[in-house]
C-alpha positions in Angstrom: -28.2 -2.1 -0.4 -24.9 -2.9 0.9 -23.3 -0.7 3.4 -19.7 -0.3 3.3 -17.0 0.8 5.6 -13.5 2.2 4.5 -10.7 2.0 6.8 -7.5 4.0 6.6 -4.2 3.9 8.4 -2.3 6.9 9.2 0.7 8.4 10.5 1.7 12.1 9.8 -0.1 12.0 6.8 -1.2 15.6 6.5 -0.2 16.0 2.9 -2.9 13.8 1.6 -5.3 12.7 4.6 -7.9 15.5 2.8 -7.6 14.5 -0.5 -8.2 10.4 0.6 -11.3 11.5 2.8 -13.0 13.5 0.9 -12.8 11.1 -2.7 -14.7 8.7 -0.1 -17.4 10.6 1.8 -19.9 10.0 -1.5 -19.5 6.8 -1.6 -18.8 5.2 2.1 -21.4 4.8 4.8 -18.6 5.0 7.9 -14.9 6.1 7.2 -12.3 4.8 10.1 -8.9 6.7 10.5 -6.4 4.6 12.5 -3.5 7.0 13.7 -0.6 6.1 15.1 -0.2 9.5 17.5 0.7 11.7 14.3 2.6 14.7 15.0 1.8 16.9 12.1 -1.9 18.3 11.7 -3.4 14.9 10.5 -5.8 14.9 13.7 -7.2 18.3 13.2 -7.7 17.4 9.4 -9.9 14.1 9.9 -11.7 16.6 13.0 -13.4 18.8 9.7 -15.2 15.4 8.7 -17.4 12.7 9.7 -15.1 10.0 10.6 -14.3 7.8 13.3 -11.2 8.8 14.5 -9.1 6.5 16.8 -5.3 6.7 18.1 -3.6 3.7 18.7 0.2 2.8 19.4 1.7 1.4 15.8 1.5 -2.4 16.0 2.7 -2.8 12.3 0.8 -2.7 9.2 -1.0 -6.5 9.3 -2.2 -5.6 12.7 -3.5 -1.8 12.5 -5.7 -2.9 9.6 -7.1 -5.5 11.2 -8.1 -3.8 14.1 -9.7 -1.3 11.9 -11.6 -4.2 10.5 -13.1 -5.6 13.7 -13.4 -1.7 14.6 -15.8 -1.3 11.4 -19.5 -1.5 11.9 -20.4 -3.0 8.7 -19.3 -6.5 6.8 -17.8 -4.9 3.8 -14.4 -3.3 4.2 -12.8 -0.9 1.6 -9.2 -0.7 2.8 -7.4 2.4 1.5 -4.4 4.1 2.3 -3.8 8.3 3.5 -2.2 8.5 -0.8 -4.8 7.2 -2.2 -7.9 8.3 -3.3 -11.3 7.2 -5.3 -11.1 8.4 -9.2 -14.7 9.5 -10.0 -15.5 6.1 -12.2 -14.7 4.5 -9.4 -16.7 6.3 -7.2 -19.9 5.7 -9.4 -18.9 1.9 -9.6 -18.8 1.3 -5.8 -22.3 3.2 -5.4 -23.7 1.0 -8.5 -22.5 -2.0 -6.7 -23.8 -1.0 -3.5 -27.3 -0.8 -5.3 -27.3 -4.1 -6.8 -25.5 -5.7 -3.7 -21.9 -6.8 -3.5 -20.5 -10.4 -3.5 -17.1 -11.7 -3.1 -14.1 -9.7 -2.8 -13.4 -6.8 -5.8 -9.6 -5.5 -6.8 -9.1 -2.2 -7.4 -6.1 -1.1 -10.4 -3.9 1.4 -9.0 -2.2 4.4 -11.2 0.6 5.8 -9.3 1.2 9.3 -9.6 5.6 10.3 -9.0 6.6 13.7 -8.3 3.6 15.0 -10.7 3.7 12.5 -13.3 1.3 9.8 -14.0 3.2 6.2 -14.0 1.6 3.7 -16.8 5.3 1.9 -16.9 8.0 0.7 -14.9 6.0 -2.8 -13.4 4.2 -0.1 -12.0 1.0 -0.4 -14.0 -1.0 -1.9 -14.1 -1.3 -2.5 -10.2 -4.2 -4.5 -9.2 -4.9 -4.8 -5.3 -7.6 -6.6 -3.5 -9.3 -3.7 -1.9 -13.2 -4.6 -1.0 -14.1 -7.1 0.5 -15.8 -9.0 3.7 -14.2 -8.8 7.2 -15.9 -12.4 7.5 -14.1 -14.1 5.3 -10.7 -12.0 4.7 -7.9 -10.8 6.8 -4.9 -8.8 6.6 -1.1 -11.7 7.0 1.0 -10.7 9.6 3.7 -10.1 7.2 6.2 -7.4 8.5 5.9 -5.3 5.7 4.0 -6.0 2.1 1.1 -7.8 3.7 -1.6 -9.2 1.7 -5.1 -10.3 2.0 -6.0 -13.9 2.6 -9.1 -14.7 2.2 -11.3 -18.4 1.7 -10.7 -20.2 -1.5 -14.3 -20.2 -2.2 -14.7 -16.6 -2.6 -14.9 -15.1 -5.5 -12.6 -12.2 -7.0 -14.0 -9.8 -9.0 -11.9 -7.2 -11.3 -13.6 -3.1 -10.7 -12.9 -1.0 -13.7 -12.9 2.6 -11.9 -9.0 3.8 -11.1 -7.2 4.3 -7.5 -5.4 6.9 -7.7 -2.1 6.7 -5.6 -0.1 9.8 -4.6 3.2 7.9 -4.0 5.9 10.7 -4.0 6.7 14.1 -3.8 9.9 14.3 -4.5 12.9 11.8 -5.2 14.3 11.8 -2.0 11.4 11.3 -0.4 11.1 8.2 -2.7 14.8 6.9 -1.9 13.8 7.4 1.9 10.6 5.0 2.1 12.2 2.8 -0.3 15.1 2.1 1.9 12.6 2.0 5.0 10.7 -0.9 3.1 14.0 -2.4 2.0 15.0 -2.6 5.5 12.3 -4.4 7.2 12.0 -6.7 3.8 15.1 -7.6 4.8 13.9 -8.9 8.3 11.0 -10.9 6.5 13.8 -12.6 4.0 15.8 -13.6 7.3 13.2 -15.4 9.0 12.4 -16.9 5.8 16.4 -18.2 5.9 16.3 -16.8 2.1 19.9 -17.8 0.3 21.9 -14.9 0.3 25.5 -14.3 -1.1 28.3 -11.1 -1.5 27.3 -10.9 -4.9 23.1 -10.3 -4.6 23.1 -7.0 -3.5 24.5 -5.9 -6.8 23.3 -8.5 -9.2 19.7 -8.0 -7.7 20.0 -4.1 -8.0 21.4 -4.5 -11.5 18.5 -7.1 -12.6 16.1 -4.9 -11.1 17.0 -1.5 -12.7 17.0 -3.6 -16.5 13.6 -5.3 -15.7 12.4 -2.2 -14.6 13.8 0.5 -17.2 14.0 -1.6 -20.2 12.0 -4.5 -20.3 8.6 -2.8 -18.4 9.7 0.0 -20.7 10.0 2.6 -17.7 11.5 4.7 -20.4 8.6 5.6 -21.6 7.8 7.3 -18.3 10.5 9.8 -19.0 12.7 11.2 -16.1 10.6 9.6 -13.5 10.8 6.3 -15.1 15.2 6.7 -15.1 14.5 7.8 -11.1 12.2 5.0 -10.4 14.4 2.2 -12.1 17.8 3.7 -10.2 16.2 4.0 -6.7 14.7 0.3 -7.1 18.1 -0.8 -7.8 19.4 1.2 -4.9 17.1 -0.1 -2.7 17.8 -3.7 -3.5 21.7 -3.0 -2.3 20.4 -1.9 1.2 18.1 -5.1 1.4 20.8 -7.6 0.2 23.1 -5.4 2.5 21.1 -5.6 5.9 20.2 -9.6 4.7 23.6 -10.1 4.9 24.4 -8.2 7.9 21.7 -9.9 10.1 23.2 -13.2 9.1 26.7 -12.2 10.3 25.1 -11.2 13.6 23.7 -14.6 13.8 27.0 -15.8 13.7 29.0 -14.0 15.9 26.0 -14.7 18.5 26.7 -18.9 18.3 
C-alpha cells in the first residue's frame, strides 16, 4: 500500500483550515501545515488534529511547498490548499488507489465554489490541477505567483474522477482584493519576462477578458456570480497592464 502525505500552505486561514483537514484525515497517512506566523486562530485549529504543524517565514509560494515536500516523510505528495477540500468520491478514489499502489502523477478537477454558488462556467470549470504525485520526480517552479509542477517527461499523468472542491470567495470584495494581489505580482513575472506592453493593453486585455469570460465560456449561465467574476477579471487585467507599465517607466527614469 502506498502511503501518502498531504501538504498545505497557510496563512491566516481560519475560515477554512478545518474544513481542508478534516476532508483529509480518512484518507492521508501524515498531513503537513506550513504557516507563515498566522495571526488569526489558524494555529490553535490545526492543534485539535494530528498534523505536523510547522511555522516558517513566507518565502513565496514555489518555495513554501517545496519545503513541505522535503519536510514530508513519504514519496507521494498530495499538495492542497487551506480552500480546498476532498469531495467524498474523491476520498474513496485516493484510498482505492492507495490499495492497488499508485504510479505516475494524478490531476485532480477542481469545482470552485463563489460566494455560495457552485461555478461550472466562466473558464472556470472544468479546472484540472496536477495534485498527487512523487516528491522524486516533481517539483514546484519558482514562479512568483501561478507556479506549476514540473515534473520528468517520462512520467505518466493520470486523470482522478473524484471532485476538489475549492472554497474561493466569500464575498466580492474579498474576490476583487486577491485578484488584484495576484494581478500585481503577475505583473512582476511579465516584467522579467520583458512581455510587450503598450497604453492600450490594460483596457483591451480587460475588455477581451470580460467577453471570453462572460460570453464565450458562457459565465452567464452562472448567473450573478458569473456577471461578478467576468467584471473583476477584467478589472484585474487593468491593474496588471497598469503596474506592467509602471515598472517599465521606473526602468527608465533609473538609465
Amino acid at each position: 500500500m502506498t502511503r501518502i502525505s498531504a501538504v498545505v500552505i497557510t496563512y491566516n486561514e481560519e475560515r477554512n483550515i478545518k474544513r481542508c483537514i478534516e476532508s483529509l484525515l480518512p484518507v492521508m497517512d501524515e498531513i503537513i501545515v506550513i504557516d507563515s506566523f498566522s495571526t488569526d486562530r489558524t494555529k490553535d485549529i490545526c492543534s485539535l488534529f494530528p498534523v505536523v504543524f510547522i511555522e516558517k517565514s513566507w518565502e513565496g509560494y514555489s518555495k513554501t511547498k517545496n519545503f513541505g515536500n522535503l519536510t514530508a516523510s513519504n514519496d507521494y505528495i498530495f499538495s492542497i490548499d487551506a480552500d480546498e477540500s476532498l469531495s467524498e468520491s474523491l476520498q474513496n478514489e485516493l484510498l482505492e488507489l492507495k490499495r492497488i499502489d499508485i504510479e505516475g502523477n494524478y490531476t485532480v478537477n477542481r469545482l470552485t465554489n463563489y460566494c455560495n454558488n457552485w461555478i461550472y462556467h466562466s473558464g472556470w470549470f472544468p479546472d484540472w490541477k496536477i495534485r498527487l504525485f512523487s516528491k522524486k520526480n516533481s517539483s514546484w517552479n519558482d514562479a512568483i505567483v501561478h507556479e506549476e509542477l514540473i515534473h520528468s517527461n517520462d512520467v505518466k499523468t493520470n486523470k482522478l474522477k473524484g471532485l476538489l472542491f475549492h472554497y474561493s470567495y466569500f464575498s466580492a470584495h474579498q474576490h476583487k482584493e486577491k485578484a488584484d494581489k495576484y494581478s500585481l505580482l503577475t505583473a512582476e513575472k511579465y516584467f522579467e519576462q520583458n512581455k510587450k506592453v503598450s497604453f492600450l493593453s490594460p483596457y483591451l486585455s480587460a475588455f477581451g477578458r470580460f467577453f471570453s469570460m462572460y460570453f464565450l465560456k458562457r459565465g452567464f449561465l452562472d448567473g450573478y456570480s458569473g456577471l461578478m467574476i467576468a467584471k473583476i477579471s477584467a478589472q484585474s487585467n487593468v491593474v496588471k497592464y497598469k503596474e506592467l507599465l509602471r515598472l517599465y517607466r521606473e526602468k527608465e527614469t533609473m538609465h
